[in-house]
N, C-alpha and C positions, 0 to 999 in steps of 0.2 A: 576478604569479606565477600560473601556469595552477595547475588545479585538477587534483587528484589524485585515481584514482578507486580504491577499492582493494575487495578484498571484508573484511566487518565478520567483526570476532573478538571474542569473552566480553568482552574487555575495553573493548570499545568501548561496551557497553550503557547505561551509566549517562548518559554523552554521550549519545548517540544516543536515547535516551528522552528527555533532556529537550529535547534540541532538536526533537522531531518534534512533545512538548506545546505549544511554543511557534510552530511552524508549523501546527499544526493546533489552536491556541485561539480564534480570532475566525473568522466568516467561513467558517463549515463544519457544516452543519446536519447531518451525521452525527454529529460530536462533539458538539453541542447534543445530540442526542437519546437518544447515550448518557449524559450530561452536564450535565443539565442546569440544576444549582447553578454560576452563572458562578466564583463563588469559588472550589470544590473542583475543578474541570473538568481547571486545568493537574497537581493533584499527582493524580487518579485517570488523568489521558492518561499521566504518565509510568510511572505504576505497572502501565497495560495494556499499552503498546508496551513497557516491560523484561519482564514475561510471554512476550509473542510473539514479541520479537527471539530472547529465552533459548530458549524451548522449542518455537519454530516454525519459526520461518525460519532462524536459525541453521543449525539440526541438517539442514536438508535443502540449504542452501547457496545460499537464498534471500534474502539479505542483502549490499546492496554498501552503500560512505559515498563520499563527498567530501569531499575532505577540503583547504581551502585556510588557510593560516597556521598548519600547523598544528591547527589544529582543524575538527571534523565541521561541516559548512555545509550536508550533503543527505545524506538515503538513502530509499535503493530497497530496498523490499519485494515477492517474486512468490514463487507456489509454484510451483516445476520443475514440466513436466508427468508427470515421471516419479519424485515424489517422492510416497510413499502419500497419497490424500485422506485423512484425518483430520479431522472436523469440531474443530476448532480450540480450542471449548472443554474436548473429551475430552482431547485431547491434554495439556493443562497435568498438572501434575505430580499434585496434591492436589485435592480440591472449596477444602477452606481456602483454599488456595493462589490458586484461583483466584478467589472470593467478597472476596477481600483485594484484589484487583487490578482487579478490574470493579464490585464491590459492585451496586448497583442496576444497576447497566450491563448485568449477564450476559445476562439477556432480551434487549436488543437487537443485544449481540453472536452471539448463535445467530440470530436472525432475520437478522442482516445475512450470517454465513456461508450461510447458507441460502437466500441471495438470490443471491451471487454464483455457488455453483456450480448454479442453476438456469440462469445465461444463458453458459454455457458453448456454445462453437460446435462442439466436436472433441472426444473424448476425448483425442489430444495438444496441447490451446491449454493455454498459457500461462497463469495467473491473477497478474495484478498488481495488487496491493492497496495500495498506499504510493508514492507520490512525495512525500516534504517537502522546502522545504528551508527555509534559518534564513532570517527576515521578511528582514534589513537582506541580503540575499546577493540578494533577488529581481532578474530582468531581469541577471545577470550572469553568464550560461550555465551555471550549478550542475545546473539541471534540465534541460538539453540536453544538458550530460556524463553525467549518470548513463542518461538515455534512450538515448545512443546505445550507452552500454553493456551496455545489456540488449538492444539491438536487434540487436547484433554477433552476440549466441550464439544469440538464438533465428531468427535469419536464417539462421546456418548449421548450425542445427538442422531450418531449413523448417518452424517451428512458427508458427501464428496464437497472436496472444494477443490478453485481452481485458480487461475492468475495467468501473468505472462512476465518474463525476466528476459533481459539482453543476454544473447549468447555464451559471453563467459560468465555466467550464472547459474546455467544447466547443470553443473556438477553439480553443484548445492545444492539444489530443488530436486534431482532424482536421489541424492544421498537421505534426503529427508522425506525422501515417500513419493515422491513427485513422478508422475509419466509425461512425458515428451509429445504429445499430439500433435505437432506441425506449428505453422508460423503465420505471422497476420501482421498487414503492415500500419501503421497507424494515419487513416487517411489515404489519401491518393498519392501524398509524394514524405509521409512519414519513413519513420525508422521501422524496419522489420525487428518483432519482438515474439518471442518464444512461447507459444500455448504449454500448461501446464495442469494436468489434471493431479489429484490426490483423490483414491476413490475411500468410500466409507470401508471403516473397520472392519464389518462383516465381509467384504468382497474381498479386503486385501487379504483376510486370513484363509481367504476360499483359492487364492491364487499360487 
C-alpha cells in the first residue's frame, strides 16, 4: 500500500507526538541534550512536539504526516518562509504551559532556536526542523515521501531551505539535494550539529 501524504490537523497531534518521541528517543544527541534522564526523555519528547505541533507549526501550516495502514508512520516539520519568525518558545500559549512541556529542557530549546535562525541563508529560505519517522517504517521510503513533498512547494516557490542533522545524517541530506556548510554547536556546552543548505531549483539547475 503506498503511503499517504497529507497535511497534519489538531487531531492528528496526539499520534504524531508520540510517534516522533519514539523516532527521536535513541540515537540523537539533540534529544539527549534536551533530555537527558533516558527514563523521562520519551513522555517529555511527546509533551514538546504536541506544544509545537499545536501552537507552531500547525497554525502556520507547517506540518504534513504520512500516513500508511492507516496510521501516522512520518512527519515533517518547517516554518514557511513567510510565516512571522517568532522565537518558538514566546510563541507557546502560557510560561506554565510551556515549563510543563520542556521542563529542564527550555534552556536548550531557546539555545537551539537560536542556533537555527543564525545559519539561515536568505531572508525567504525555508527552515526545517523535523523529519521523523516510526523506527519499524525506516528504509521504506516514509522519508523520501514526505521530502519530496516539501520539496514540491518550496521548488516552486524558488525558495532555498536549510536545517542541521547529526553527523551520521549527512548522507541523507546531500543524497537529497542537501550542501554541507559547516557546523554549529547548540549553546555553549551543546552537541555539534551539521549546517545544511538545499539551494532553490533555479540555482541547482545552473550548477
Amino acid at each position: 500500500m503506498p503511503v499517504d501524504i497529507r497535511v497534519a490537523t489538531r487531531s492528528d497531534i496526539k499520534e504524531m507526538s508520540s510517534m516522533m518521541a519514539r523516532a527521536f528517543h535513541s540515537d540523537d544527541p539533540v534529544s539527549a541534550y534536551f533530555f537527558p534522564n533516558d527514563r523521562r526523555r520519551p513522555k517529555m519528547q511527546r509533551r514538546m512536539m504536541s506544544a509545537l505541533i499545536r501552537h507552531r507549526y500547525l497554525p502556520v501550516g507547517g506540518a504534513e504526516i504520512a500516513v500508511l495502514d492507516g496510521k501516522i508512520v512520518g512527519v515533517s516539520l518547517w516554518h514557511p518562509h513567510d510565516a512571522p519568525r517568532v522565537e518558538w518558545w514566546r510563541g507557546l500559549v502560557a510560561g506554565p504551559h510551556l515549563l510543563w512541556a520542556m521542563g529542564r529542557g527550555v534552556r536548550a530549546g531557546i539555545e537551539m532556536d537560536r542556533m537555527l535562525d543564525a545559519g539561515a541563508p536568505d531572508d525567504d529560505a525555508v527552515l526545517w526542523v523535523y523529519l521523523g519517522v516510526e523506527p519499524t517504517a525506516h528504509r521504506s521510503g516514509v522519508g523520501a515521501a514526505l521530502s519530496q513533498a516539501i520539496f514540491d512547494r518550496v521548488d516552486r516557490e524558488g525558495r532555498t531551505m536549510f536545517g542541521v542533522c547529526k553527523r551520521g545524517n549527512v548522507p541523507f541530506w546531500t543524497a537529497m539535494g542537501f550542501t554541507p556548510v559547516g557546523t554549529a554547536t547548540i549553546g555553549p556546552k551543546g552537541p555539534v550539529v551539521h549546517r545544511l543548505n538545499r539551494p532553490a531549483a533555479a540555482r541547482r539547475a545552473e550548477q
